[in-house]
C-alpha positions as CSV (number, residue, x, y, z in Angstrom):
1,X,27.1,11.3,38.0
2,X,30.0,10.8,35.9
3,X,29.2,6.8,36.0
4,X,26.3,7.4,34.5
5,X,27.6,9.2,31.8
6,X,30.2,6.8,31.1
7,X,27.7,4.0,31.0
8,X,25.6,5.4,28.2
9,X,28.5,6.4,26.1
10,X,29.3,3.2,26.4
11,X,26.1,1.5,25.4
12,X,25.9,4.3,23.0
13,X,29.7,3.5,21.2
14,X,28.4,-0.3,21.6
15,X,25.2,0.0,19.7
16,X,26.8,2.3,17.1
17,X,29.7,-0.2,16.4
18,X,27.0,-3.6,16.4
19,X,26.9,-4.3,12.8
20,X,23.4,-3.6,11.6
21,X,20.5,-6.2,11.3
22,X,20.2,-8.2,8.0
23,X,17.9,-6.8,5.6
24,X,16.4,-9.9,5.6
25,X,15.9,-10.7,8.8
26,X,13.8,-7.5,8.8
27,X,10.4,-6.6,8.6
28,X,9.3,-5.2,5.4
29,X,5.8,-2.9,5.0
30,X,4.6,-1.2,1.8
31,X,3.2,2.2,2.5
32,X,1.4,4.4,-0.2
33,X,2.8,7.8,0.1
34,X,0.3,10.8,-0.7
35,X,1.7,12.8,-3.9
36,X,4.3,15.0,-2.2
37,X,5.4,12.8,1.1
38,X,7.9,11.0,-0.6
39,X,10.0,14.6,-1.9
40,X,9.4,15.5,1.6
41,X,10.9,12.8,3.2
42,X,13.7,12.6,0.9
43,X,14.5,16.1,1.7
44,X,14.8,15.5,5.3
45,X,16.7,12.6,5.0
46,X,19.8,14.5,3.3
47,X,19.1,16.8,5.9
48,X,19.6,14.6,8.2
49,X,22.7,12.9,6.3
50,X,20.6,9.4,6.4
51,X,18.8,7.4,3.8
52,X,14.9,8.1,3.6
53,X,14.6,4.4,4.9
54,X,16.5,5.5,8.2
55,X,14.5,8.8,8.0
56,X,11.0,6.8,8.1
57,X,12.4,4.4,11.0
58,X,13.5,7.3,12.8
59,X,10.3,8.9,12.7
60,X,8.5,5.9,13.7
61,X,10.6,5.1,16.5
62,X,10.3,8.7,17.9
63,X,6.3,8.4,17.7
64,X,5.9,4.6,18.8
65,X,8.7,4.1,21.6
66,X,9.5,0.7,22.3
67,X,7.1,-0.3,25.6
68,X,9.0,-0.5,28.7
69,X,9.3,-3.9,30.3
70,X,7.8,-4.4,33.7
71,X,10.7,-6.2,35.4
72,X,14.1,-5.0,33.9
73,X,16.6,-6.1,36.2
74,X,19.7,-5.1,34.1
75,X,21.3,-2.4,36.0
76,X,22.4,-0.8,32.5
77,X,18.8,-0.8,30.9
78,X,17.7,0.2,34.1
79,X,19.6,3.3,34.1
80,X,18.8,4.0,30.0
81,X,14.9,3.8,31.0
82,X,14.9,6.1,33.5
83,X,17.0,8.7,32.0
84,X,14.6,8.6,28.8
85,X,11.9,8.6,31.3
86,X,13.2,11.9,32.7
87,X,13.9,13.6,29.2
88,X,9.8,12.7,28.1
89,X,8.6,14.6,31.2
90,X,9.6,17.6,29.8
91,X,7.6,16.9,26.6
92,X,10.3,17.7,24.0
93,X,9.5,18.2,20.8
94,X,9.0,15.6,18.0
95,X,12.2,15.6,16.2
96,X,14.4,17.5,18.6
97,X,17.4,16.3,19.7
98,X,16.1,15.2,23.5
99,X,13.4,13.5,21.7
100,X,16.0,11.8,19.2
101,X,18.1,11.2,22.2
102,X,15.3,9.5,24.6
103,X,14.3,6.9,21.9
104,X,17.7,6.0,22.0
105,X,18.2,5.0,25.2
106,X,14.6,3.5,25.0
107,X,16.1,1.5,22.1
108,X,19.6,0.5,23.4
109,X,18.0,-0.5,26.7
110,X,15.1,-2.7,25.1
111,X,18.2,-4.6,23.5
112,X,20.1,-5.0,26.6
113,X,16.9,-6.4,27.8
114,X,16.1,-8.8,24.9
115,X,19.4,-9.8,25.2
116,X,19.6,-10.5,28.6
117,X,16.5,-12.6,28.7
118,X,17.5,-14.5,25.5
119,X,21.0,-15.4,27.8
120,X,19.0,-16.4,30.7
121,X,16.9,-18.6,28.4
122,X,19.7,-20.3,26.8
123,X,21.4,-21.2,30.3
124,X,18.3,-22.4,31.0
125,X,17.8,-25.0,28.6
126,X,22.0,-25.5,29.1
127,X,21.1,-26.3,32.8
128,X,18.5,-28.7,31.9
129,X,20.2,-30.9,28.7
């Protein structure tokens, strides 16, 4: 048990210390807010010490979860998957910090997985130059 702990702090301290994605390199979507929504938002956001950018992704990344790949092999996002997979079957609520916590490892474990597959690529196309 106490493996499993120290894996996902350290996936957790890993992902916290990446430097963050280029603006640029990210997606960018106009929304029209209803009169009130933005005040709302922005109110939540300081409560949450975080812009109202980070707000809005968080929100969106609670309510649309990153789809789980069929085949992870990574014993790491293995782990991260099933242990947000266990914290959803108690339906926590949206927002709450088991919630916040599940789309986490969702997230951290769909990155070890990305990443992983984009190594195995490029030793592919190494092993065949």
């Amino acid at each position: 048990m106490a493996f499993s702990h120290y894996c996902v702090n350290l996936f957790l301290w890993h992902s916290a210390t990446m430097p963050e994605q280029s603006s640029q390199n990210q997606d960018k979507f106009i929304v029209r807010l209803p009169d009130g929504l933005r005040d709302r938002i922005r109110l939540a956001a300081e409560a949450n010490h975080r812009s109202m950018n980070a707000e809005v992704v968080a929100l969106l990344e609670e309510n649309y979860p990153a789809p789980v790949p069929e085949n992870v092999t990574d014993p790491a996002a293995r782990l991260l998957f099933w242990l947000a997979k266990r914290i959803r079957r108690r339906t926590p609520k949206p927002g709450s910090a088991r919630e916040r916590q599940a789309a986490l490892y969702e997230s951290i474990a769909s990155d070890i997985t990305a990443r992983m597959e984009a190594i195995h690529q490029s030793n592919q196309k190494g092993g065949n130059g």
